[in-house]
C-alpha positions as CSV (number, residue, x, y, z in Angstrom):
1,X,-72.4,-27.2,5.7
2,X,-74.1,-24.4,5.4
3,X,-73.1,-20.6,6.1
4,X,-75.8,-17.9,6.3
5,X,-75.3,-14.3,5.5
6,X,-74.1,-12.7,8.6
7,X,-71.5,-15.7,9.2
8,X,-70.3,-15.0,5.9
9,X,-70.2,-11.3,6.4
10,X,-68.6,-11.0,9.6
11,X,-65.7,-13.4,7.8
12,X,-65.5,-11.3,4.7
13,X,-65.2,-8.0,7.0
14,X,-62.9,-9.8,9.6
15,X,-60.3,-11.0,6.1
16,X,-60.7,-7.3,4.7
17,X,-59.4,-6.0,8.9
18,X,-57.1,-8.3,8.4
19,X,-56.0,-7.6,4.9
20,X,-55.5,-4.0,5.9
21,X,-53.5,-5.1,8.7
22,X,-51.6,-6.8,6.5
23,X,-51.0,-4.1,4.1
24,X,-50.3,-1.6,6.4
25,X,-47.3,-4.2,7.9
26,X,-46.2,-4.4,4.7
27,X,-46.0,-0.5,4.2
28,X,-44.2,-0.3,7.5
29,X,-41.9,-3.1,5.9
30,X,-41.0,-1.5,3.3
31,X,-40.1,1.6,5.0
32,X,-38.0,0.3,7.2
33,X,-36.5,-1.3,4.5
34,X,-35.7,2.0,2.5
35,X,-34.3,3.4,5.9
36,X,-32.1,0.2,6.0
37,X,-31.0,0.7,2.3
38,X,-29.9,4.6,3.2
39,X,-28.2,3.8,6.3
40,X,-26.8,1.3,4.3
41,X,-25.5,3.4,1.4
42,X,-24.6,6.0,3.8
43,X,-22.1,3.8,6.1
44,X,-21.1,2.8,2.6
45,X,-19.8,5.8,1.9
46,X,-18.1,6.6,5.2
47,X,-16.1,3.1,5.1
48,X,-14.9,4.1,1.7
49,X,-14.0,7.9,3.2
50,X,-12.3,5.8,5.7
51,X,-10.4,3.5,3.7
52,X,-9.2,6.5,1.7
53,X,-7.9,8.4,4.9
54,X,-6.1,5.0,6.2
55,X,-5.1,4.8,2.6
56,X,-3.7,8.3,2.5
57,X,-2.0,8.3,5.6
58,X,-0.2,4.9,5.7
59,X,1.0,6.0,2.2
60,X,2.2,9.3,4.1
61,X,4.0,7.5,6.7
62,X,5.7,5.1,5.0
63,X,6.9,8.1,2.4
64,X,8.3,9.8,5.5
65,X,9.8,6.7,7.1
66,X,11.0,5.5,3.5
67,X,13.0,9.4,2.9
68,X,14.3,9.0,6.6
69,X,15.5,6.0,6.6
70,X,17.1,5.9,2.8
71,X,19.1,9.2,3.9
72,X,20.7,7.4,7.2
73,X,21.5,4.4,4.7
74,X,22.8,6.8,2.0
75,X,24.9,8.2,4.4
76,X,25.8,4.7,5.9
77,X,26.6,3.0,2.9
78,X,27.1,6.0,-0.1
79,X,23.8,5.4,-2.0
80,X,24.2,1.5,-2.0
81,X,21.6,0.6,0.1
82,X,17.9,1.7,-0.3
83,X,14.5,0.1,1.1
84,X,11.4,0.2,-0.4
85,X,8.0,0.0,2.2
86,X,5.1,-1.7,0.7
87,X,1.5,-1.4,1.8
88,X,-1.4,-3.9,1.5
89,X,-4.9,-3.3,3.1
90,X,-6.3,-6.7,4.2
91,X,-10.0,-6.6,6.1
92,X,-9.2,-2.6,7.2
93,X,-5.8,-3.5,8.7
94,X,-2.5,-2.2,7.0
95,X,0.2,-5.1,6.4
96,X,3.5,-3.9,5.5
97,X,6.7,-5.6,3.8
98,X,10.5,-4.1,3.9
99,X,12.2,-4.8,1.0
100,X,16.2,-3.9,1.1
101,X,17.7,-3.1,-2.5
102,X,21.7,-3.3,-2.9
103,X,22.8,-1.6,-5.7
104,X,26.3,-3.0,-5.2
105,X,27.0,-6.3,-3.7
106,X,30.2,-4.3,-1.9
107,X,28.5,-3.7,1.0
108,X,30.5,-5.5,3.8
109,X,28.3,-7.4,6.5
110,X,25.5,-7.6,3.4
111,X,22.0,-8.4,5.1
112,X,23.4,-10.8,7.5
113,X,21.7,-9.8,11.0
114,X,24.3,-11.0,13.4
115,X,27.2,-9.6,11.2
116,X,26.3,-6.0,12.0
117,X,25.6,-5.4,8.0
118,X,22.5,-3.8,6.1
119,X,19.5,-5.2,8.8
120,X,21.2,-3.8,12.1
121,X,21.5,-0.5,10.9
122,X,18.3,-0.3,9.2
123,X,16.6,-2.0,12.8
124,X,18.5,1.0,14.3
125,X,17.3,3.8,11.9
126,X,13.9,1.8,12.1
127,X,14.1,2.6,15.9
128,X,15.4,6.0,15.2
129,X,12.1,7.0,13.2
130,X,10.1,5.0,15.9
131,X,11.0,7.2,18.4
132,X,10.7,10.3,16.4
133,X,7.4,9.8,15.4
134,X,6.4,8.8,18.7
135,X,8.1,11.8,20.3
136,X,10.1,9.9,22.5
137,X,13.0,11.9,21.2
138,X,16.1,13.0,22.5
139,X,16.1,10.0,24.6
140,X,16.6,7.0,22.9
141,X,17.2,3.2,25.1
142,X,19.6,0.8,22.5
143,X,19.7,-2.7,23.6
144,X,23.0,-3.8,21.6
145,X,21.9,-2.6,18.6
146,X,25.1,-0.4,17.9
147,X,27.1,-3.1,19.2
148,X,25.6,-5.1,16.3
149,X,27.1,-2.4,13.5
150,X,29.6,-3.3,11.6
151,X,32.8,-1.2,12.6
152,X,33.2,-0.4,9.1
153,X,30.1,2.0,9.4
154,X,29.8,3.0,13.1
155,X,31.8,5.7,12.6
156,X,28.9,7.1,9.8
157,X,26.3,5.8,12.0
């Protein structure tokens, strides 16, 4: 096989076009790349504002809801009864979990729900704050839920 000259200079000047090609895909690779890696580190740092402002405000809220509803059940029950709102960000959604603390075990109805005890009246105050934050207030729509108190605290309720 034998090449002559121009064969083998019109391949050599056809793998150099093609080599410049090449290179200039390569620099328009790599640009788009860097663009990538600041959009990147950019949306980066907005998630994290994010996650701070959920943080921030779910902490708020469940202060304010916590303070409400300890009052009504300090009231209630005379500093017996507390709850205690925890927080847990899973995949940018907020799960929550209501822990009731008794101080005394003297609280009549304890944390039974269908004995009108501790979880009625915090459902009710639960409600209560619901509506307040929601601005649904003065009017409030109970479905049995005072029916469920225990006598022994409606009249505090």
């Amino acid at each position: 096989m034998s090449l002559n000259v121009q064969e083998v200079s019109n391949l050599l000047f056809f793998y150099k076009r093609r080599a410049g090609e090449l290179e200039q895909k390569i620099e328009v690779k790599k640009s788009e790349r860097a663009e990538k890696e600041l959009l990147e580190s950019k949306l980066a740092k907005v998630n994290e504002f994010f996650q701070q402002q959920i943080e921030f405000r779910t902490v708020k809220t469940r202060q304010f809801i916590e303070s409400i509803v300890n009052r009504g059940l300090t009231y209630i029950f005379q500093g017996q009864i507390r709850i205690e709102i925890q927080s847990e960000i899973k995949a940018n959604k907020v799960y929550y979990d209501v822990v009731i603390f008794d101080d005394t075990a003297n609280v009549s109805g304890g944390r039974e729900s269908h004995s009108g005890g501790v979880q009625a009246i915090v459902a009710f105050l639960f409600k209560f704050v619901a509506n307040y934050l929601t601005q649904k207030m003065p009017i409030m729509v109970e479905d049995e839920s005072l029916s469920d108190v225990s006598f022994h605290y409606q009249e505090r309720l």
